[in-house]
C-alpha positions in Angstrom: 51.8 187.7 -78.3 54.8 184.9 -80.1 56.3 183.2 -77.7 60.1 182.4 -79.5 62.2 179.4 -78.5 65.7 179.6 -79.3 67.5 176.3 -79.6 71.2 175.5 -79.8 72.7 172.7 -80.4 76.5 172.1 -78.6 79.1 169.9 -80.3 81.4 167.8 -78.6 84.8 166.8 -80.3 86.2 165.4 -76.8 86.2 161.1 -78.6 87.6 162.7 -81.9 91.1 162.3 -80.4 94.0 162.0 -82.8 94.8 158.7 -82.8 91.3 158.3 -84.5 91.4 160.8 -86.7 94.8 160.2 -88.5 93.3 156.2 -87.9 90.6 157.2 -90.5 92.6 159.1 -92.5 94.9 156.2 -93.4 92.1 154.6 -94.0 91.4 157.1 -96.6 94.8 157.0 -98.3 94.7 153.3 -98.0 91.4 153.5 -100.6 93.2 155.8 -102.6 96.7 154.0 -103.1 95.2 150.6 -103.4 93.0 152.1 -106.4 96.3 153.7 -108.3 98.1 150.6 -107.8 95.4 148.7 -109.0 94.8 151.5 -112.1 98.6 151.0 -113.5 98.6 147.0 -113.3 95.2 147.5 -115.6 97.1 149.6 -117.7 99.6 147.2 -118.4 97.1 144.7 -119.4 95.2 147.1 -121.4 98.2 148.5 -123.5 97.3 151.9 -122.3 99.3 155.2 -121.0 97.8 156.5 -117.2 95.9 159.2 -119.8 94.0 156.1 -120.8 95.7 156.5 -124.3 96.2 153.6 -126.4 100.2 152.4 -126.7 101.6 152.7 -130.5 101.9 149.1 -131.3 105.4 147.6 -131.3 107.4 147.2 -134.7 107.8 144.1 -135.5 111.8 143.4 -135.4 110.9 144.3 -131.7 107.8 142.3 -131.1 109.3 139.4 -132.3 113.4 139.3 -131.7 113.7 141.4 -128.7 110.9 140.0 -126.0 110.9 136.8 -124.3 107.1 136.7 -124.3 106.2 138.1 -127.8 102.4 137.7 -127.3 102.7 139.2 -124.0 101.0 143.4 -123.9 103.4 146.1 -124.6 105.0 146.6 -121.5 105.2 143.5 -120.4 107.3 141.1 -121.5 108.9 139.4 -118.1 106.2 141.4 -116.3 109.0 142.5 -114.2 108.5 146.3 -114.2 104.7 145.6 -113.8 105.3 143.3 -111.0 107.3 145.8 -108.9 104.5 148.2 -108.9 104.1 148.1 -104.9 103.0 150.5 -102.0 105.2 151.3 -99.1 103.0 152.4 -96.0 104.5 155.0 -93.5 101.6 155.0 -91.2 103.2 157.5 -88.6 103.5 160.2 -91.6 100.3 159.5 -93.0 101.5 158.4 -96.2 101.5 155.7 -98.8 103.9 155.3 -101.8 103.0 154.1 -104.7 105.8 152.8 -107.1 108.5 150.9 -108.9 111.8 150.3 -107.5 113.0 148.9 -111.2 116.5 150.6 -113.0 114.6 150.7 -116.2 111.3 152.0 -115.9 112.4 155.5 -116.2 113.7 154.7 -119.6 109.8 154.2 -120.9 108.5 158.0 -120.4 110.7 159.4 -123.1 110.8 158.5 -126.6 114.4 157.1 -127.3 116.1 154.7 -130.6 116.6 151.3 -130.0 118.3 148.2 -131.9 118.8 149.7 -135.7 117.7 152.8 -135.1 113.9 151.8 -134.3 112.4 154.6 -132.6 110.8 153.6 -129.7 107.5 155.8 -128.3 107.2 157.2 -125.2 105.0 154.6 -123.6 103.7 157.2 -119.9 102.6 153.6 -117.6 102.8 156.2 -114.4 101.5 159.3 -113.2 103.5 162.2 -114.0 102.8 165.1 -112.1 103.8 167.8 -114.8 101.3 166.2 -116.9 98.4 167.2 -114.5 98.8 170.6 -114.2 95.3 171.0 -116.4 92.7 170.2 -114.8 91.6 168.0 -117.6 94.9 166.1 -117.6 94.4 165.9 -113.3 91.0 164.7 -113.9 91.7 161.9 -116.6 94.6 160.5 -115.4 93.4 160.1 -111.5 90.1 159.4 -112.5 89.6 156.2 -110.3 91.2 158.0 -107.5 88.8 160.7 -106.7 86.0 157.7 -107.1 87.6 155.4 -104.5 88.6 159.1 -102.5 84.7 159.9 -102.9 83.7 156.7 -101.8 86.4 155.9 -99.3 84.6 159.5 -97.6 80.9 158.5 -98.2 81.4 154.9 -96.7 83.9 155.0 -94.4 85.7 158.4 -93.1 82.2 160.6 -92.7 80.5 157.6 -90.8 83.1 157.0 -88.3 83.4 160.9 -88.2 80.2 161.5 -87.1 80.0 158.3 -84.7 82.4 160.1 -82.5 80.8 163.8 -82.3 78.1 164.1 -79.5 75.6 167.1 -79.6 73.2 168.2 -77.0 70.1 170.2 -77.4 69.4 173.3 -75.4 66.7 175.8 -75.3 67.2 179.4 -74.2 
């Protein structure tokens, strides 16, 4: 005759309060907002749309009587509108803004005639979120943030997670 052991194991939540919890999920968001706001400064510098799309270059009555900065990417001419690129942190709602308080960066997501007619591109610097409604499109444009989510998880959230559940074994 077997004898069988049964044995449980009993899961204590009672140091997972809330105060930690929504702690570590700001940590989180914190991974993920300081990766998109680092992802659209490095598109300015790369002359690329969020898709990772190379810009059309500029024409060169623009390039060269209209900037301040000729030499300077596409995009950035003053580097105003790449230098207002900021986060606002609401830690009490659990939320992080990522953005551009500029009058004129709008004008950039549409294609549009300038001086003599030019047409100017649509040059897409920021997410747009009726451009990820493919998966694909989701996938390529917030590319680096579901690596720094992943990782934000793997290093950080998941560790401190478990350091505050306590389980005891018991045999029936």
């Amino acid at each position: 005759m077997k004898n069988v052991v049964q044995i449980k194991v009993d899961f204590n939540f009672k140091k997972l309060t809330k105060r930690i919890l929504e702690k570590e999920i700001f940590s989180v968001i914190t991974d993920i907002a300081n990766s998109a706001e680092e992802t659209i400064k490095n598109r300015f510098i790369e002359e690329t749309d969020i898709n990772r799309k190379k810009y059309k270059p500029l024409k060169p009555i623009y390039r060269n009587y209209f900037r301040e900065n000729p030499n300077n990417p596409i995009l950035v001419d003053t580097g105003k509108l790449r230098d207002s690129v900021k986060q606002k942190k609401e830690k009490t709602k659990l939320r992080i803004t990522v953005g551009s308080n500029t009058e004129y960066g709008m004008d950039h997501f549409q294609k549009r005639k300038g001086y003599s007619n030019v047409t100017i591109p649509a040059r897409i610097w920021f997410y747009q979120s009726d451009n990820t409604t493919k998966k694909k499109n989701f996938e390529e444009q917030y590319v680096d943030e579901i690596k720094a989510f992943e990782v934000s998880l793997k290093n950080k959230f998941i560790p401190n997670f478990l350091r505050t559940i306590r389980t005891k074994f018991r045999k029936l």
